[in-house]
N, C-alpha and C positions, 0 to 999 in steps of 0.2 A: 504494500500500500504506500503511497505518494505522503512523505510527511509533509509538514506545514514547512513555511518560508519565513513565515514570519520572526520580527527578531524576536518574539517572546515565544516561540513554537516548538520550543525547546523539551516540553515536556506532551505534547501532542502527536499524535500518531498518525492525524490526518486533515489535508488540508484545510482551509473553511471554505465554508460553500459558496457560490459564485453570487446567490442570492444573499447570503448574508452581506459577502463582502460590501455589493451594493448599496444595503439597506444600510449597512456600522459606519461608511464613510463620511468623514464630511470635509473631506476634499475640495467639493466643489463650490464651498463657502467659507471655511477656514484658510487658505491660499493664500487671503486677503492680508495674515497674519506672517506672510515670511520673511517679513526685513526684523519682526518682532522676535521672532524665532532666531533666527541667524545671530541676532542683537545680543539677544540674551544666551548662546551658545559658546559665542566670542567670550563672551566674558566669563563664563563656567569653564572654557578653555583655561583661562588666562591662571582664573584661579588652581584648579587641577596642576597647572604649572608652578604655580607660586608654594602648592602645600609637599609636592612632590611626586605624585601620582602620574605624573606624564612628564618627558623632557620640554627644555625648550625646544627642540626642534621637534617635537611630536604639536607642541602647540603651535608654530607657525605653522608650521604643515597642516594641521587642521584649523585653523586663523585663513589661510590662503585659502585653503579648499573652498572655506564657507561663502568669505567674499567672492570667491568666484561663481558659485552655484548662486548666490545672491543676483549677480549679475546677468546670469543665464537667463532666471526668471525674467527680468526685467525686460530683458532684448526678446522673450517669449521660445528659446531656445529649449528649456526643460521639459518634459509634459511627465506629468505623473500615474501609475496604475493604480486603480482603484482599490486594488489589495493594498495600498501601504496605509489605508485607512485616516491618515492624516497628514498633513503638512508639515508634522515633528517627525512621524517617520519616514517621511517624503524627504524630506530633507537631510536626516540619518541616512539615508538608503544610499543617495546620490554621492555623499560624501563619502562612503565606505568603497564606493565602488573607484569614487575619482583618485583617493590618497591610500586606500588599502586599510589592514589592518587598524593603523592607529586610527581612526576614525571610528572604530568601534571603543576607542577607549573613552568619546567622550560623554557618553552617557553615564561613566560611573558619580556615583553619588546622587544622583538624580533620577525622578521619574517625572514620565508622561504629568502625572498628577502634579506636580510643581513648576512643571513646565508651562502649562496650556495655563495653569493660572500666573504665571508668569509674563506666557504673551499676551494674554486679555489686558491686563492691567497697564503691560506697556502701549500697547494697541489706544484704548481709553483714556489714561495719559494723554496722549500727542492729539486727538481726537475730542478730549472735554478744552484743551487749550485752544481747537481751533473753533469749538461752540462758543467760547469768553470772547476771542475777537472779531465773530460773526456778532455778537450780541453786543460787543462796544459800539461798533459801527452802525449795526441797526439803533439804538441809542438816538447813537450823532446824530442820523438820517431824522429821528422822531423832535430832536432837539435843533436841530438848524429848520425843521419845516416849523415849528413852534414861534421861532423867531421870526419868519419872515412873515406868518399870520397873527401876529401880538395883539392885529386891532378888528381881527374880522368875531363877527359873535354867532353863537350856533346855538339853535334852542336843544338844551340839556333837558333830558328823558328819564322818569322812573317810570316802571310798567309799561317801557315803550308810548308813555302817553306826554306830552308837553306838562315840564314842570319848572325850570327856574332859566334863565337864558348864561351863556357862562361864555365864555372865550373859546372859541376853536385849541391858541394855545395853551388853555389851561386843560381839555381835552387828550391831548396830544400827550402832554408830561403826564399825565394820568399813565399811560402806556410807557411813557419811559422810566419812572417807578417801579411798574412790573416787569421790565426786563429789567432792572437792574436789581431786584430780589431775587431773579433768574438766575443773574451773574455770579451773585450772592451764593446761590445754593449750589451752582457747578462750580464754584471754586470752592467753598467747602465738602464737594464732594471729591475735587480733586485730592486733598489730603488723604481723603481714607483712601482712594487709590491709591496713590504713591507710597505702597506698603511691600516691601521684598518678599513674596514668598518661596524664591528658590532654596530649598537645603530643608525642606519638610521632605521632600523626598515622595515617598509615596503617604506615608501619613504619617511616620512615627522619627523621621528624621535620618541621618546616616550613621553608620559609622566610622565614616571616613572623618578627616581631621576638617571640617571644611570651613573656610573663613567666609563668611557668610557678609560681615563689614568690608572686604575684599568686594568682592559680587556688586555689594550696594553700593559703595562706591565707585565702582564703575556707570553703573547705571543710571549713579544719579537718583537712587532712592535713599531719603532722607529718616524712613524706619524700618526693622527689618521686622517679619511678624514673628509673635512671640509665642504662638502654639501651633505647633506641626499638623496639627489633625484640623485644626479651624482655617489651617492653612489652604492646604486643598481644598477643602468643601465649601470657603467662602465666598459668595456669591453677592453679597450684601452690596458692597462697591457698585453692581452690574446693576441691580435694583435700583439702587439711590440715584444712578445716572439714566436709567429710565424714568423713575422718578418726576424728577429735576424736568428730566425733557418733555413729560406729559404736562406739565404744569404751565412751562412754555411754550407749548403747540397750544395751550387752551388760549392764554392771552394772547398768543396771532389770528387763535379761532375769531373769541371774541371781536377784536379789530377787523378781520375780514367780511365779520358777518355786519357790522356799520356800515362798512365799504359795500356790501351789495344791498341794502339797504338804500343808503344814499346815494346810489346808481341809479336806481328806479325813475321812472316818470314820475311815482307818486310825490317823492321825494326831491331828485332833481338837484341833493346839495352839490352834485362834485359829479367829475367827467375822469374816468378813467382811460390812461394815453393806449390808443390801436396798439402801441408796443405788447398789453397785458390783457388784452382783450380777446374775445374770438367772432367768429361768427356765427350764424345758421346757414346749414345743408338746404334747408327749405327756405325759410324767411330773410327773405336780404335784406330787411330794414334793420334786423337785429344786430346789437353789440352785447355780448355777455359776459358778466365779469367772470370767466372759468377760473382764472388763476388763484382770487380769494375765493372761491367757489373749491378748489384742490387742495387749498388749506382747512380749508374749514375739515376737510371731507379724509384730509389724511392725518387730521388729528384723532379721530377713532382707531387707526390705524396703528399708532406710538401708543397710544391707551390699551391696545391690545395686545401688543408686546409686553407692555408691563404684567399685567393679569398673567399672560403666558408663563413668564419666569418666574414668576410669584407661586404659579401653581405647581411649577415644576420643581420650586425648592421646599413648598409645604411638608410634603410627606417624607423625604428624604434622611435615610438612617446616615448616622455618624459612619466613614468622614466621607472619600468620592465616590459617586457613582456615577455609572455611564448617562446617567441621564443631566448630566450635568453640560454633555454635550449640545444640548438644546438651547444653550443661553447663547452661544454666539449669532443665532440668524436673526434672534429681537434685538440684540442689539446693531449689530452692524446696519440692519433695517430702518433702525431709529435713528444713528448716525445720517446715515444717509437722507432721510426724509426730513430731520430738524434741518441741516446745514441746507440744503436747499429750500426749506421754505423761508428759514433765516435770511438768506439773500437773495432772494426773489422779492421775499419784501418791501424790501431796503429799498430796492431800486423800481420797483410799483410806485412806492411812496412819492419817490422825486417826481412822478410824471403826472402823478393825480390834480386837476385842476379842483378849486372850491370854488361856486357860484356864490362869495359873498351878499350882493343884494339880496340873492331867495332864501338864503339861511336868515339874515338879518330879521327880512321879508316875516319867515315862520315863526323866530324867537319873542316875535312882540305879538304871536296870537297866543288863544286857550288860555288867557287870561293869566300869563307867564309871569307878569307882576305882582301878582295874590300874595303874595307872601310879604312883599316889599311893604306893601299897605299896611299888613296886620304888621309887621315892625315899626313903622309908621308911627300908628296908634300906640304902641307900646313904647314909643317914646316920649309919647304928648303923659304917658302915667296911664293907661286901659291894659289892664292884665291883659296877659299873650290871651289867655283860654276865651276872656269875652271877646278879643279884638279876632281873634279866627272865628268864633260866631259871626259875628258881623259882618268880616269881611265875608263870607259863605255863604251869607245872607245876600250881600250885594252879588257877587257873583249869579249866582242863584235867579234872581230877578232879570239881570242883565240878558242869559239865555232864554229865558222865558220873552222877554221883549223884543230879542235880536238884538241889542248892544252890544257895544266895547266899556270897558272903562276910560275910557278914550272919550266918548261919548256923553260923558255926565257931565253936568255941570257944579258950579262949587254949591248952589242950595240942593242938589240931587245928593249929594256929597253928606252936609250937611242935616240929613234928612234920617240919614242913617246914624249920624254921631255928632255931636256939637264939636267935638274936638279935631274935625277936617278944618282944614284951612286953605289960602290958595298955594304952601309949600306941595300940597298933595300932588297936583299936577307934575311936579318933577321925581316923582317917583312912578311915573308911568309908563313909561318907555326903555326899553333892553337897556338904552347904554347907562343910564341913569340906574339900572338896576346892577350896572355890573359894574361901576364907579362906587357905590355906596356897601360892595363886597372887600370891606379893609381888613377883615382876620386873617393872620399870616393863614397861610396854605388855602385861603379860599380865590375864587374865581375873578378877583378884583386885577384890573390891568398893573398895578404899583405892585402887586403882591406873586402874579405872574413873570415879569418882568424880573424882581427881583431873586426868584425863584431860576430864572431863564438862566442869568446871570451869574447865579451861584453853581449852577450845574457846566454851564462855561465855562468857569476858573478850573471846579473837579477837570474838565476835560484837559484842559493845556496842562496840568499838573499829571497828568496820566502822561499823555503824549510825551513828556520832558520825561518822565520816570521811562518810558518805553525806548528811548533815544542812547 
């Protein structure tokens, strides 16, 4: 009978089955992982040399061989069979064959299991840094279009119904807020990434002599982890950065779903550029926001990769098991769909026109004022609770008749409360209502503005730090 191949085949009498091999691989999406692999190979090389376990010239020789198999990939020269089950043994395989013998030596002290959790983290690593500076830039993008609208006003919506009128750019840093708690939670998730787990081995550590501070200093990991068996099994990192990333596909959802919103006819605030648009197969009048429409739609998408690896680490007995191989397709998945809707964004944003007059136009109807009055009165000395009566009283009458408040006169005014006067008229109207918003962090232009301005300095103080 035909024994196994495989390098662990050692105590097997017969191949594995062609079906299995198929099904066990994951070749055809771990790949993605072999500069990480190579990365961290080199440096368990180095180390292996440094404790004694292999010469120097065993470790350039296998040093060379990697980088060069590194490069093969690249130029698309390699192609792997699907019996070597993965990218680490893909990689192993290639090397043994290019350099001989000692290339089977560098596996000692190591398993698959500290390995793959080695490349994830390095992988995620390099990849949660380039989600930070997708999310500064998107930022900026939210924070230079805020500036250049400081004076345009949009009527502001609870229940989707007209409730107080507010600044477009107070709107806008609304969203730059939530990306920047975004930032917040992918750089504090960076930390627990950047955790060494090489040298747990398969779970219970080596016994070899292995400098393990060696390793992470090369790597550039600033902790090494401190239990062998949480080592392997830990997944947590991979959650927290889907996490992270569900939270931010929901606030580009939300933003996208505004944007097709105020696309509408019904609506009419804002003209998204042909750049971001599409069309109709059938209807040629149509323009349709598909690309906020893609967001919106592949935020379910990252939400469901999270649930995935969630449920795959629920039941899971101490320390690795093969099902732990399922965590790489929700992430690399998620990778790939934040960072793209991250910068599709960014550059939707610059092209989007605002129809100030029709925003302005909608912010002074449904009686968007209502509130300004009842403070009004609560400053002439009429408790809030009776002067929201009242004012709800006026309101109230005004639909019943067809009016505005707009429409009243100062004895109509009067009729409702002695303590109207002719000050009232200037609390009528959007801009006046968003003039008389002076609370730090509210919708007022001094307060906006200020606000603009402090996020401005944060930016040039980054950029110099980043220089």
């Amino acid at each position: 009978m035909k024994k196994s191949r495989k390098p662990w085949g050692g105590r097997f009498s017969a191949p594995t089955d062609r079906q299995v091999e198929e099904f066990t691989s994951s070749l055809p999406f771990d790949r993605r992982l072999y500069r990480h692999d190579i990365a961290g190979s080199i440096a368990h090389c180095r180390m292996l040399e440094r404790i004694g376990v292999i010469s120097r010239e065993e470790a350039d020789k296998i040093a060379a061989g990697l980088e060069g198999i590194r490069r093969d990939i690249e130029a698309g020269l390699l192609r792997f069979s699907p019996e070597l089950e993965d990218i680490h043994m893909a990689v192993e395989s290639a090397l043994v064959e290019r350099i001989g013998p000692a290339g089977g030596k560098l596996h000692s002290g190591r398993s698959r299991n500290d390995q793959v959790a080695l490349d994830l983290r390095l992988y995620l690593r390099e990849e949660t840094a380039r989600i930070i500076s997708l999310l500064e830039r998107l930022k900026d993008a939210f924070l230079d279009t805020a500036r250049s609208e400081i004076d345009t006003i949009l009527p502001g919506y609870t229940h989707l119904q007209k409730a107080q009128p507010v600044l477009l750019s107070h709107y806008l840093l609304a969203y730059w807020e939530m990306l920047d708690r975004d930032e917040t939670r992918f750089r504090e998730c960076l930390e627990r990434i950047n955790v060494l787990p090489l040298g747990a081995a398969a779970l219970a550590g080596s016994s070899l002599p292995l400098d393990r501070k060696y390793v992470a200093q090369i790597l550039e990991f600033p902790r090494i982890s401190g239990n062998s068996m949480d080592a392997v099994s830990d997944r947590d990192f991979a959650a927290e950065f889907l996490f992270a990333a569900s939270l931010c596909m929901m606030h580009m959802s939300r933003f996208c779903e505004d944007l097709i919103i105020w696309s509408s006819g019904e609506f009419s605030f804002i003209e998204i550029s042909d750049a971001f648009t599409t069309g109709s197969s059938l209807m040629p009048q149509k323009k349709n926001p598909d690309v906020a429409e893609l967001v919106r739609g592949k935020t379910g998408r990252v939400y469901g990769n999270l649930i995935c690896l969630l449920t795959v680490l629920k039941g899971l007995p101490m320390s690795y098991n093969r099902d732990l191989q399922e965590d790489k397709e929700p992430v690399f998945d998620t990778v790939d769909t934040l960072a793209g809707c991250l910068g599709v964004i960014g550059s939707m944003l610059d092209g989007i026109k605002f129809d100030r007059e029709r925003m302005l136009e909608e912010a002074a109807r449904g009686f968007s004022t209502a509130t300004e009055i009842a403070d009004y009165l609560v400053m002439k000395g009429v408790p809030f609770r009776t002067a929201h009566g009242i004012v709800g009283g006026i309101v109230g009458e005004c639909v019943r008749s067809g009016k505005t408040l707009a429409d009243l006169r100062l004895e109509d005014w009067r009729r409702y409360h002695s303590s109207f006067g002719n000050d009232v008229f200037s609390r009528l109207d959007a801009k006046s209502s968003i003039l008389s918003k002076t609370v730090e962090g509210g919708t007022g232009r001094k307060q906006v503005k200020k606000r603009i301005e402090a996020l401005e300095r944060l930016r040039s103080k980054r950029r110099k730090a980043d220089r």
